[in-house]
mmCIF file as gemmi writes it, N, C-alpha and C atoms, coordinates in Angstrom:
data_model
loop_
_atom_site.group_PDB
_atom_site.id
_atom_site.type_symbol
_atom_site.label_atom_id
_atom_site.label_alt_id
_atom_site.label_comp_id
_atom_site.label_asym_id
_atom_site.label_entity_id
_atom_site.label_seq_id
_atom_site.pdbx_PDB_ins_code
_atom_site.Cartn_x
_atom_site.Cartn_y
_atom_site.Cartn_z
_atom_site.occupancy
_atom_site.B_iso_or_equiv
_atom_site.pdbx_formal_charge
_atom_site.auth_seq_id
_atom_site.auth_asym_id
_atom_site.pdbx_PDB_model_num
ATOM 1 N N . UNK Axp A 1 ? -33.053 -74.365 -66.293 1 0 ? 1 A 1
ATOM 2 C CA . UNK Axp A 1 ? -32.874 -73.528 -65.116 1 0 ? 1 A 1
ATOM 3 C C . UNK Axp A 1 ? -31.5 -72.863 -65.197 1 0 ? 1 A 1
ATOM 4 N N . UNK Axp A 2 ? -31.141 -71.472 -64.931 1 0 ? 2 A 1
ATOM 5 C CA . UNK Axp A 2 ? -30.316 -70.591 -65.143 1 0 ? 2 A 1
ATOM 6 C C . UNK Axp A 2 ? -29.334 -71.226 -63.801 1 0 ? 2 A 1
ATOM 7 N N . UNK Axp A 3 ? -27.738 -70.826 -63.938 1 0 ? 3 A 1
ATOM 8 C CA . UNK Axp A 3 ? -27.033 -71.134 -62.973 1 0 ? 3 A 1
ATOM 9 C C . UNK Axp A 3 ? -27.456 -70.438 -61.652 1 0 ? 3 A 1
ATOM 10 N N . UNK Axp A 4 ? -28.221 -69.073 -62.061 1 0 ? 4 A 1
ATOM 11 C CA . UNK Axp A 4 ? -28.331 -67.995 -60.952 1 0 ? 4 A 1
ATOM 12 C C . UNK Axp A 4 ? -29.933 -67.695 -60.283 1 0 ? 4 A 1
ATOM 13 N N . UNK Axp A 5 ? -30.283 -69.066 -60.739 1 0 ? 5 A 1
ATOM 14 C CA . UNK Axp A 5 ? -31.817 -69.708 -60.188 1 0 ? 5 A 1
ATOM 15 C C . UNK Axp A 5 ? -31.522 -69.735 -58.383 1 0 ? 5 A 1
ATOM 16 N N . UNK Axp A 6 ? -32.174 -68.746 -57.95 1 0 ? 6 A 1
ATOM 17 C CA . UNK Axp A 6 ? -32.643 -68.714 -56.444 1 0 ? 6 A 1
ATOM 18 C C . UNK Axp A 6 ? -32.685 -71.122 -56.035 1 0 ? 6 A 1
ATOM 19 N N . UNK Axp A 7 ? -33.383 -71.385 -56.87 1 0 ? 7 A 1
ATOM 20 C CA . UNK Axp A 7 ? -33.433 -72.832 -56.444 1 0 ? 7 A 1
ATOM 21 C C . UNK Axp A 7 ? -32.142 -73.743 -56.338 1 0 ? 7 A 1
ATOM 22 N N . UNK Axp A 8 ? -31.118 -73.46 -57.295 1 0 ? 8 A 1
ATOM 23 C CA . UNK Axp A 8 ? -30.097 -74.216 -57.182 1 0 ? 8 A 1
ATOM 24 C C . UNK Axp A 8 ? -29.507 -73.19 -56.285 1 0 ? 8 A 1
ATOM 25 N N . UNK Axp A 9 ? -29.02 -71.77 -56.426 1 0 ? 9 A 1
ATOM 26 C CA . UNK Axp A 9 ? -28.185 -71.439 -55.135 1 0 ? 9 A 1
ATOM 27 C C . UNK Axp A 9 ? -28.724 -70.398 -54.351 1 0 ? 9 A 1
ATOM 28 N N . UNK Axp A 10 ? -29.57 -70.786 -53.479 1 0 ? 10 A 1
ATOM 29 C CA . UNK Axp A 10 ? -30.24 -69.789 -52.605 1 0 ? 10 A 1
ATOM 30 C C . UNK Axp A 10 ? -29.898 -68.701 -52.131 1 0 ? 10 A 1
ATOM 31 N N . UNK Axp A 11 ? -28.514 -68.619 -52.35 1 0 ? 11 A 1
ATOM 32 C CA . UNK Axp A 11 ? -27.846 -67.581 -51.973 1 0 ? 11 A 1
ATOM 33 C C . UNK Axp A 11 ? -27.549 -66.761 -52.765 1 0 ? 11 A 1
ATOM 34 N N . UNK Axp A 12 ? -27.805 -66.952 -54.084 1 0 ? 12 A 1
ATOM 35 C CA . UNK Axp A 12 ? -27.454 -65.892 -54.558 1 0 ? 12 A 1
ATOM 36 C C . UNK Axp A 12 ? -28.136 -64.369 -54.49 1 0 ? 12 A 1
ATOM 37 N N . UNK Axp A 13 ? -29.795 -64.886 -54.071 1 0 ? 13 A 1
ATOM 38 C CA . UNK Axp A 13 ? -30.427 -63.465 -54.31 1 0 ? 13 A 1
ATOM 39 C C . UNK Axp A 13 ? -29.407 -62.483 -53.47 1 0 ? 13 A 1
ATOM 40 N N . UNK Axp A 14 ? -28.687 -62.732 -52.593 1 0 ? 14 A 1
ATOM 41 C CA . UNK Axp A 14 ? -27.662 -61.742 -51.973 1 0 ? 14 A 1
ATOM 42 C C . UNK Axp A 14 ? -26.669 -60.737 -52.565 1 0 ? 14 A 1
ATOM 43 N N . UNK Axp A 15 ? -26.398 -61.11 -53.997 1 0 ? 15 A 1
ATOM 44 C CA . UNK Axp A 15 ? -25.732 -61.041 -54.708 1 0 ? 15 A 1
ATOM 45 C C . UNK Axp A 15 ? -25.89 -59.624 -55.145 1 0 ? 15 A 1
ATOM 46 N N . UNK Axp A 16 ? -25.075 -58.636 -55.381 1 0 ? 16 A 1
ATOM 47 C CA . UNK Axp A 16 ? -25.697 -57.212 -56.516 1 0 ? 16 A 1
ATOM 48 C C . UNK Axp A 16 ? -25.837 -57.665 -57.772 1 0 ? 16 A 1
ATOM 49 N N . UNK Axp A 17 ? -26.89 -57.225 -58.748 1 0 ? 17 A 1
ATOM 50 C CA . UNK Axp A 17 ? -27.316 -57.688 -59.758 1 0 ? 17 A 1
ATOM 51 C C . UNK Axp A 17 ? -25.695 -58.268 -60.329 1 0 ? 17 A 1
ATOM 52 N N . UNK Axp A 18 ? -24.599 -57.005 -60.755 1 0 ? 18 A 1
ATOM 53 C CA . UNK Axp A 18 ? -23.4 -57.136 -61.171 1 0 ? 18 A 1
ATOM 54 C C . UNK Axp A 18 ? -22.745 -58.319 -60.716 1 0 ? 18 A 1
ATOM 55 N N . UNK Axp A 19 ? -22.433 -58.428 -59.338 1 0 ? 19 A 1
ATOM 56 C CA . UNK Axp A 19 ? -21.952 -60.026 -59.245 1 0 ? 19 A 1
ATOM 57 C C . UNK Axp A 19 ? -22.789 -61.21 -59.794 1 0 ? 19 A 1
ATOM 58 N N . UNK Axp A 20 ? -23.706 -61.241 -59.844 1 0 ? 20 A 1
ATOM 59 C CA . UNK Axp A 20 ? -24.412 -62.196 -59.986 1 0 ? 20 A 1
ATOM 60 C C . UNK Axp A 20 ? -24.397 -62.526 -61.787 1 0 ? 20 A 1
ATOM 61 N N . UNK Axp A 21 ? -24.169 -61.742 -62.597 1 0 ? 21 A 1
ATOM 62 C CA . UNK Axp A 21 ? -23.639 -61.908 -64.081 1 0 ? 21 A 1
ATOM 63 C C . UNK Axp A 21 ? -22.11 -62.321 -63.585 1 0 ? 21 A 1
ATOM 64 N N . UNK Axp A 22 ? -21.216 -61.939 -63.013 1 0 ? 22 A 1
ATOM 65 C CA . UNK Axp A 22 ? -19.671 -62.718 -63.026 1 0 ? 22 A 1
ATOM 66 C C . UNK Axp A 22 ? -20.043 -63.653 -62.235 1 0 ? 22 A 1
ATOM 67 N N . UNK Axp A 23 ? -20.497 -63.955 -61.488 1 0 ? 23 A 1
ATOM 68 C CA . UNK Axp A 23 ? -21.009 -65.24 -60.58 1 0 ? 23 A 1
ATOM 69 C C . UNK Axp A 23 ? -21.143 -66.246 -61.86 1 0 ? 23 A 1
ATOM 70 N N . UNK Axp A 24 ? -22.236 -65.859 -62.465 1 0 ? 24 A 1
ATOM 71 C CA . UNK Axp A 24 ? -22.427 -66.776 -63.506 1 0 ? 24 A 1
ATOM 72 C C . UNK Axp A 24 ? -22.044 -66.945 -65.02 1 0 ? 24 A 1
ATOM 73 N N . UNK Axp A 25 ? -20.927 -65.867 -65.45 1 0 ? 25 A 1
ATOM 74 C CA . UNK Axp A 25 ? -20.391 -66.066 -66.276 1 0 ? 25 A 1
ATOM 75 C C . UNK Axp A 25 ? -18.757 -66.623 -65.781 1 0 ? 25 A 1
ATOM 76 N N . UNK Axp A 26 ? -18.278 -66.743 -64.542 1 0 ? 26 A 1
ATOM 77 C CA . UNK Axp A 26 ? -17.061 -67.258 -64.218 1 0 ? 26 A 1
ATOM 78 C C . UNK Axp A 26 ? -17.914 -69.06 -63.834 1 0 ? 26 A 1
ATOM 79 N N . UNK Axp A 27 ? -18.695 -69.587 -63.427 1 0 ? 27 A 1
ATOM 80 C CA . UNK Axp A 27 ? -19.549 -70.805 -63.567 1 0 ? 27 A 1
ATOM 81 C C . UNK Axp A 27 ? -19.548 -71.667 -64.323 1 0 ? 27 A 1
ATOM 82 N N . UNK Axp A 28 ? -20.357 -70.419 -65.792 1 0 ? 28 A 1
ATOM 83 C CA . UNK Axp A 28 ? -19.879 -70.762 -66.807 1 0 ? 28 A 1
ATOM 84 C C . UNK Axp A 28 ? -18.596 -71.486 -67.771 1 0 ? 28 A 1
ATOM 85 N N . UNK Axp A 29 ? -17.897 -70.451 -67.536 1 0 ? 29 A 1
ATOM 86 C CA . UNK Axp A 29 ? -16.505 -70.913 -67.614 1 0 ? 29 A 1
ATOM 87 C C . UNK Axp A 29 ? -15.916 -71.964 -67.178 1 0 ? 29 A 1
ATOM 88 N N . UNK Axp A 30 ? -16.141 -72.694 -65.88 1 0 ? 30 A 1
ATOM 89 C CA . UNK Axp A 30 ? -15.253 -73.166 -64.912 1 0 ? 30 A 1
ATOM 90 C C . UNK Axp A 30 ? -16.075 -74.763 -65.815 1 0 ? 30 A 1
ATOM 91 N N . UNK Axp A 31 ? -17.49 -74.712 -65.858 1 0 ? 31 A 1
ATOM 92 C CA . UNK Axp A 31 ? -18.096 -76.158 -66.278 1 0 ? 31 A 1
ATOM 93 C C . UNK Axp A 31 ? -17.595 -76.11 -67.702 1 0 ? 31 A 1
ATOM 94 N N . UNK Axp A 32 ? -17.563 -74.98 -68.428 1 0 ? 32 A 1
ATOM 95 C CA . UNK Axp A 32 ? -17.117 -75.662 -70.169 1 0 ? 32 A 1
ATOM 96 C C . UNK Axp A 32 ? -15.581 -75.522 -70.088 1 0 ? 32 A 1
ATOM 97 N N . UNK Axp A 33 ? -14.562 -75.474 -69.299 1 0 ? 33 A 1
ATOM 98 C CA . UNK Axp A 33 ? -12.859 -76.095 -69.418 1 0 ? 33 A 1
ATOM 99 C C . UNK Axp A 33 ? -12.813 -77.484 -69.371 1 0 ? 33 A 1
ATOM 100 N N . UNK Axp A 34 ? -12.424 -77.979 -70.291 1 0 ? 34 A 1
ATOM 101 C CA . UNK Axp A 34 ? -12.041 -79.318 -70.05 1 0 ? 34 A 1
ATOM 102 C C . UNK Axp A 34 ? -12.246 -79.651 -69.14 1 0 ? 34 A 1
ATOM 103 N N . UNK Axp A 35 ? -12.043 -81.268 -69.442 1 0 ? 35 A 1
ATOM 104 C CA . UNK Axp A 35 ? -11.88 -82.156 -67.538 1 0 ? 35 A 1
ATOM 105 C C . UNK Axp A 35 ? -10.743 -81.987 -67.846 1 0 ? 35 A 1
ATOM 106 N N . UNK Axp A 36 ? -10.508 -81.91 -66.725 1 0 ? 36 A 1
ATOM 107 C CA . UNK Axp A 36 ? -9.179 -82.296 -65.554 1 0 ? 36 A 1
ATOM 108 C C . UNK Axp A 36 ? -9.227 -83.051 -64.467 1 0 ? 36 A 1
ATOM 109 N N . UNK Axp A 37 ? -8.263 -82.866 -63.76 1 0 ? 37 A 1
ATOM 110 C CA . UNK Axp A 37 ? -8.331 -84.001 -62.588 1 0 ? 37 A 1
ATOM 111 C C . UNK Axp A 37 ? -8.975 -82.735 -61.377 1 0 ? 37 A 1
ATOM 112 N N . UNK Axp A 38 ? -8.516 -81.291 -61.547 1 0 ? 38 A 1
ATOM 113 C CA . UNK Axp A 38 ? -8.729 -80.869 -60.432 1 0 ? 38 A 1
ATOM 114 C C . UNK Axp A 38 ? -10.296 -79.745 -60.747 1 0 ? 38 A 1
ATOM 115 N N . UNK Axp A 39 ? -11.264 -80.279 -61.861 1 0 ? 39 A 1
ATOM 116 C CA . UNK Axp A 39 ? -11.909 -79.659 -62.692 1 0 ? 39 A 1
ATOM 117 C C . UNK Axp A 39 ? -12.934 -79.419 -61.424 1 0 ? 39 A 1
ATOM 118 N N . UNK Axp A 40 ? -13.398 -80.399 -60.928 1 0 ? 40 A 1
ATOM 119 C CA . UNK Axp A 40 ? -14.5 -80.816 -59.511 1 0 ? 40 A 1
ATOM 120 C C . UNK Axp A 40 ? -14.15 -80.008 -58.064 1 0 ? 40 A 1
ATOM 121 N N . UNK Axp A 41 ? -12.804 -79.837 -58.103 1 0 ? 41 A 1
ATOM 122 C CA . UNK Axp A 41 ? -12.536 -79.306 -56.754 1 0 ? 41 A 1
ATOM 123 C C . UNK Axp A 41 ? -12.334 -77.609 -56.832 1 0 ? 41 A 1
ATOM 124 N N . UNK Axp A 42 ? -12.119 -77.731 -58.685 1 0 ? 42 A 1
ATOM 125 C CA . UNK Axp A 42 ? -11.415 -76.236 -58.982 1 0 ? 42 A 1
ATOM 126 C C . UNK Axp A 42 ? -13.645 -74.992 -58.859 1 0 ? 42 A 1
ATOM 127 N N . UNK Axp A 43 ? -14.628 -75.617 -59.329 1 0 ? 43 A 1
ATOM 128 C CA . UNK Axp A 43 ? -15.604 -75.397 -59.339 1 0 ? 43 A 1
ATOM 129 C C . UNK Axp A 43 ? -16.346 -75.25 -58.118 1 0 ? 43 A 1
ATOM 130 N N . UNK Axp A 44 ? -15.954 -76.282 -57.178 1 0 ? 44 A 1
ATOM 131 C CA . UNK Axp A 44 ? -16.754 -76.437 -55.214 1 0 ? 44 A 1
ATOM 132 C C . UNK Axp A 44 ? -15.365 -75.025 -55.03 1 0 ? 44 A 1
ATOM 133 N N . UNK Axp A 45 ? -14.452 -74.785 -55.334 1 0 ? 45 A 1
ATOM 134 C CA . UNK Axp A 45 ? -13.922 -73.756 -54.177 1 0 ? 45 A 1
ATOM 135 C C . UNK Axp A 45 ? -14.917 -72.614 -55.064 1 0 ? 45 A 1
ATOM 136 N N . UNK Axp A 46 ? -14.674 -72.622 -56.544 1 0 ? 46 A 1
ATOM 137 C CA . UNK Axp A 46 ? -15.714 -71.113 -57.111 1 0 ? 46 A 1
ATOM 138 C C . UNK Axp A 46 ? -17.176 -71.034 -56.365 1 0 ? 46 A 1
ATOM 139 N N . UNK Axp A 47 ? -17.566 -71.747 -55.891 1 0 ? 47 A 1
ATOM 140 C CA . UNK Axp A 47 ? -19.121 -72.258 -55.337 1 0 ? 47 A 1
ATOM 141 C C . UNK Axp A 47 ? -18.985 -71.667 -54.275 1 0 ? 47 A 1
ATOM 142 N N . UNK Axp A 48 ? -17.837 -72.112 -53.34 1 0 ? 48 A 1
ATOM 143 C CA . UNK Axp A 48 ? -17.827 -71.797 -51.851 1 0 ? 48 A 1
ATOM 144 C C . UNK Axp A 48 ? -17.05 -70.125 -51.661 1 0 ? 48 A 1
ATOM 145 N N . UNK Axp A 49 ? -16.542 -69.913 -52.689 1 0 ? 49 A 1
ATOM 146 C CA . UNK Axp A 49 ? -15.724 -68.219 -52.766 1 0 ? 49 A 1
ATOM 147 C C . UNK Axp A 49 ? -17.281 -67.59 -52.945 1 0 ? 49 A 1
ATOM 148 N N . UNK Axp A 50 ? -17.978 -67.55 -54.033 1 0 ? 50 A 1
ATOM 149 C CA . UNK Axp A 50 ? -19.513 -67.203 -54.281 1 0 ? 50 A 1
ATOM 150 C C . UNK Axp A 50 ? -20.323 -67.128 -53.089 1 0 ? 50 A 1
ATOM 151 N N . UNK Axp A 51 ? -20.243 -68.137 -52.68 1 0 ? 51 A 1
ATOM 152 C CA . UNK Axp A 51 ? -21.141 -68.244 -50.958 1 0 ? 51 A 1
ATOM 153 C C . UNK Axp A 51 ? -21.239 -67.291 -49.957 1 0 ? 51 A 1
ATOM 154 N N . UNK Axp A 52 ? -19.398 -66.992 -49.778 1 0 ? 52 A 1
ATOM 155 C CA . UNK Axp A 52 ? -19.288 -66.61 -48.865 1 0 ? 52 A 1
ATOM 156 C C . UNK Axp A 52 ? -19.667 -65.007 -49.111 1 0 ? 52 A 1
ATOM 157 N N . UNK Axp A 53 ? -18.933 -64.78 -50.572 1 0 ? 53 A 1
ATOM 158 C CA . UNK Axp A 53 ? -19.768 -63.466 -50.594 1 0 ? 53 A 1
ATOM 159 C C . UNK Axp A 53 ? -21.016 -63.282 -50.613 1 0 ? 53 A 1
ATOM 160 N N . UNK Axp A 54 ? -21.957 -63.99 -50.957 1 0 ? 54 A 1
ATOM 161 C CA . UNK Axp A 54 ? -23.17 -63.523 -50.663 1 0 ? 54 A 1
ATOM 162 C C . UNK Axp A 54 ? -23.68 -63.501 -48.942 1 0 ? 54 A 1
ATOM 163 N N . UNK Axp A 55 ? -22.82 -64.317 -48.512 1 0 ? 55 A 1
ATOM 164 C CA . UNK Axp A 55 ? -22.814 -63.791 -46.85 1 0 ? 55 A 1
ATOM 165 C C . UNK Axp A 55 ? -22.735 -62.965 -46.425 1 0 ? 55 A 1
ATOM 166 N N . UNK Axp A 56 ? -21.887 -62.509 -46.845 1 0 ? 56 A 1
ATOM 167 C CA . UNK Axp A 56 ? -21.381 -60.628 -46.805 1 0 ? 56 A 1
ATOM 168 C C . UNK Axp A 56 ? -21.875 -59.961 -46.987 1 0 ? 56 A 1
ATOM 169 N N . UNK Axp A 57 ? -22.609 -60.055 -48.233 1 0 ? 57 A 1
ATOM 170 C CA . UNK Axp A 57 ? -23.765 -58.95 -48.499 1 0 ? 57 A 1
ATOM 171 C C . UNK Axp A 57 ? -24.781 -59.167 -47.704 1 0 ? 57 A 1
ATOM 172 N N . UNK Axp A 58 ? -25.015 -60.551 -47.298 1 0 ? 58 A 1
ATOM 173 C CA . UNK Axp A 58 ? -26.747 -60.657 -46.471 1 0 ? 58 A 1
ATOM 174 C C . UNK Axp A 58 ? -26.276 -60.37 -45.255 1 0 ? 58 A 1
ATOM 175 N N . UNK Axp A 59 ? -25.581 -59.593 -44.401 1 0 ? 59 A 1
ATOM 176 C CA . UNK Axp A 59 ? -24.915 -58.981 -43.295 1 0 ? 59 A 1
ATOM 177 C C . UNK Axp A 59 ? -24.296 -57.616 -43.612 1 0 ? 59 A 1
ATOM 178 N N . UNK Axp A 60 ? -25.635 -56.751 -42.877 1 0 ? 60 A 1
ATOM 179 C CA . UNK Axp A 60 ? -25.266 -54.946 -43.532 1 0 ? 60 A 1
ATOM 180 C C . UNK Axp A 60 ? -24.279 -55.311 -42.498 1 0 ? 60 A 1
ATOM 181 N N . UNK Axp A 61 ? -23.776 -55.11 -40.979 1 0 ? 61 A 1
ATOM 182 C CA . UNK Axp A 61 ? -22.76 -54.853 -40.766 1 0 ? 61 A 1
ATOM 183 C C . UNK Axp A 61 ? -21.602 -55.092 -41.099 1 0 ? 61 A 1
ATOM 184 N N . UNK Axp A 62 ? -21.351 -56.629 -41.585 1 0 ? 62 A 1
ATOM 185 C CA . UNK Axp A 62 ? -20.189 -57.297 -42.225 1 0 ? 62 A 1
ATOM 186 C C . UNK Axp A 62 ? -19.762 -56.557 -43.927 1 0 ? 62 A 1
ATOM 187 N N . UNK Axp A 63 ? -20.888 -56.19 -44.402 1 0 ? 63 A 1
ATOM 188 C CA . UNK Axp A 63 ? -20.396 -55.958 -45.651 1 0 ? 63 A 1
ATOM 189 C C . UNK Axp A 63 ? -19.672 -53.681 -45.222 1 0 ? 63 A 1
ATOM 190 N N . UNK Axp A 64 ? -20.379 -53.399 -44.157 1 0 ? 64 A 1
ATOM 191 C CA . UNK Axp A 64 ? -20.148 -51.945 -44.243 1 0 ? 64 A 1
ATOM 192 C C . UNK Axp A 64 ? -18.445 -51.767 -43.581 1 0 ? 64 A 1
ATOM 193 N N . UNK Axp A 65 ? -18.255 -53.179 -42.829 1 0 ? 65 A 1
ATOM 194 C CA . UNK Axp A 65 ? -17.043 -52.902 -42.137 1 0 ? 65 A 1
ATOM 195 C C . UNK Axp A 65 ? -15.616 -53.825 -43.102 1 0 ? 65 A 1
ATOM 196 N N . UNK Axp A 66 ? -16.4 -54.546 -43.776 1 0 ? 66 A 1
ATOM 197 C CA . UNK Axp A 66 ? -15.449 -54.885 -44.967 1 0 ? 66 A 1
ATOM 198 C C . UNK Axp A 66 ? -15.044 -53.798 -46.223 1 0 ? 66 A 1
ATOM 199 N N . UNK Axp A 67 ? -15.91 -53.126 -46.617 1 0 ? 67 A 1
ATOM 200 C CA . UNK Axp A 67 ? -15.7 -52.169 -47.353 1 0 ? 67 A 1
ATOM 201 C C . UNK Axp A 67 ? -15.828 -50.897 -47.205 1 0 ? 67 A 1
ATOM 202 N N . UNK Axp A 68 ? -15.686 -50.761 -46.048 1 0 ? 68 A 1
ATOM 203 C CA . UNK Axp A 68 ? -15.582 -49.113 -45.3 1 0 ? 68 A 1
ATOM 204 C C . UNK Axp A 68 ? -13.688 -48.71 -45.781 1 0 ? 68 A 1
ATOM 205 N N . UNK Axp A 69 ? -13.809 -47.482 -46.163 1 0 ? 69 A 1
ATOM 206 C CA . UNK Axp A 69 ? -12.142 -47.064 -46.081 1 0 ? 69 A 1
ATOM 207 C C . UNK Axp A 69 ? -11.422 -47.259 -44.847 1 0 ? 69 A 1
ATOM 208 N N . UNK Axp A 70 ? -10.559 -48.081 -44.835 1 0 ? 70 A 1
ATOM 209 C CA . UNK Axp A 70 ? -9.698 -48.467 -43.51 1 0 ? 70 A 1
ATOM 210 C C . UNK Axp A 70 ? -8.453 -47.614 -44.001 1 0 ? 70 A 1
ATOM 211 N N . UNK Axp A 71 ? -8.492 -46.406 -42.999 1 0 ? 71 A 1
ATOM 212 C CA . UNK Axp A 71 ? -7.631 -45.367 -42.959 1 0 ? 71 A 1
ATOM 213 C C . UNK Axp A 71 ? -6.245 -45.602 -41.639 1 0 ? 71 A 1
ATOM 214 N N . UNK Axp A 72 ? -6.702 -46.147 -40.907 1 0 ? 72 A 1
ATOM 215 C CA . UNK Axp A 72 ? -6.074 -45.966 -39.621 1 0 ? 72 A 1
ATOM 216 C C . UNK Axp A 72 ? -5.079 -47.016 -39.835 1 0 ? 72 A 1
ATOM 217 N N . UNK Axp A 73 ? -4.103 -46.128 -39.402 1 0 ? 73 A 1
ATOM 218 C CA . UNK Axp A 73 ? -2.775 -46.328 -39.29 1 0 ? 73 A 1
ATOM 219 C C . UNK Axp A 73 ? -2.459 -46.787 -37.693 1 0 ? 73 A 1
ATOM 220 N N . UNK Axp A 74 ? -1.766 -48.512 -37.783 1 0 ? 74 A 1
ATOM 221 C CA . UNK Axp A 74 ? -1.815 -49.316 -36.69 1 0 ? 74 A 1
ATOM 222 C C . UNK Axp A 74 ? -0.609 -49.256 -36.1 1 0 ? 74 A 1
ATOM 223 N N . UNK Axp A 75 ? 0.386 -48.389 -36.724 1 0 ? 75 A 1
ATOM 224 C CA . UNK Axp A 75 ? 1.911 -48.849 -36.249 1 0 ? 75 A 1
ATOM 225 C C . UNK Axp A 75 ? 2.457 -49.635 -37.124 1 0 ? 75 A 1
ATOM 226 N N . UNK Axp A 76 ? 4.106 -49.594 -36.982 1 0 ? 76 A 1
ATOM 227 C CA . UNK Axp A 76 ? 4.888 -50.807 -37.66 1 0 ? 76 A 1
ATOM 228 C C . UNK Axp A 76 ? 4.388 -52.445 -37.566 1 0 ? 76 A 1
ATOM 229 N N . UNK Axp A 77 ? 4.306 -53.245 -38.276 1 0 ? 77 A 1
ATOM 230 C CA . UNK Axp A 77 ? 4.3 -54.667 -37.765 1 0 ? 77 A 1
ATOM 231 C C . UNK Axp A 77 ? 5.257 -55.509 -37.215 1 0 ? 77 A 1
ATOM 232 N N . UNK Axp A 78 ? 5.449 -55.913 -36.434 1 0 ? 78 A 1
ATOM 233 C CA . UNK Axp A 78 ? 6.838 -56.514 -35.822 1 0 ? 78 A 1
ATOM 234 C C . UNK Axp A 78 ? 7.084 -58.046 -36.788 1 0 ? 78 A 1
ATOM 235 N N . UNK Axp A 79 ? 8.401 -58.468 -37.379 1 0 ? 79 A 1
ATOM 236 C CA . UNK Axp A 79 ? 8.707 -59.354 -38.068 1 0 ? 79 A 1
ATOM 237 C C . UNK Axp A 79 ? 8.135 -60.29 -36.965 1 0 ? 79 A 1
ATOM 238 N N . UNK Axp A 80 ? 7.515 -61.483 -37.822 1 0 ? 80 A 1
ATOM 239 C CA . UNK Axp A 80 ? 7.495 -61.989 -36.812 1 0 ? 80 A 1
ATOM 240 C C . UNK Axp A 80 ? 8.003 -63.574 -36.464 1 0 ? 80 A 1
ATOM 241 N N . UNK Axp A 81 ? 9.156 -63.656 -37.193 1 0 ? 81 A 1
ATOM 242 C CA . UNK Axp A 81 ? 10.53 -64.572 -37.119 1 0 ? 81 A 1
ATOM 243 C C . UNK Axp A 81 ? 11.075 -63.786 -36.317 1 0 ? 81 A 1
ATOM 244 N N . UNK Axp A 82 ? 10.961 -62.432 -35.5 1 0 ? 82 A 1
ATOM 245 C CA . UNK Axp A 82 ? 11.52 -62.265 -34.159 1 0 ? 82 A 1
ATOM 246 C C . UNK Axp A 82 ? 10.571 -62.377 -33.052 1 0 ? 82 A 1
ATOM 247 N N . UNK Axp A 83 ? 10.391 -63.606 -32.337 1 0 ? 83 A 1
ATOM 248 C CA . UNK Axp A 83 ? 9.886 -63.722 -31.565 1 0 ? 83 A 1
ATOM 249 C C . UNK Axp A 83 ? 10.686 -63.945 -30.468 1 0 ? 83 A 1
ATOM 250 N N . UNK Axp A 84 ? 10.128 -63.868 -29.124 1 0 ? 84 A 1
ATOM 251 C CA . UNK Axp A 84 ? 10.825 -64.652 -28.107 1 0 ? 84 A 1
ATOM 252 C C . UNK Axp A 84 ? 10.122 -65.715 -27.464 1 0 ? 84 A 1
ATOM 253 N N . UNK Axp A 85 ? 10.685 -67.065 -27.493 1 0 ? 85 A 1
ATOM 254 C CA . UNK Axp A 85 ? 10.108 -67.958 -27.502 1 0 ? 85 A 1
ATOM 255 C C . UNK Axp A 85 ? 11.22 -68.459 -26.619 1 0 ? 85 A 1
């Protein structure tokens, strides 16, 4: 079974074909590096970064307002180690 088997991650059909080859060639990667100590935790965050984008895509509004050109100009940002507190 392929990493990008609908059965192991249901989420991927969300995926554009294109992510879904770096989906599973960065996968790839992450299971053939050595062990390490942080080899298990370094793979569940690639899993859960993967996830969330396919969330994104399975939400037309979320994905049109994430990648819409954000033109608008908000003003300066105020430091905000100057507070008054």
């Amino acid at each position: 079974m392929s990493p990008e088997s609908p059965a192991t991650f249901p989420w991927v059909r969300f995926l554009p074909e294109a992510d879904v080859q770096v989906f599973t060639a960065e996968l790839t990667d992450a299971l053939r590096a050595p062990d390490s100590a942080d080899k298990d935790a370094s793979i569940a965050q690639l899993l859960i970064a993967w996830q969330h984008t396919a969330e994104v895509h399975s939400d037309p509004e979320l994905l049109a307002a994430l990648t819409r050109d954000h033109t608008e100009d908000y003003g300066p940002v105020p430091d905000p180690r100057a507070t008054d507190r």
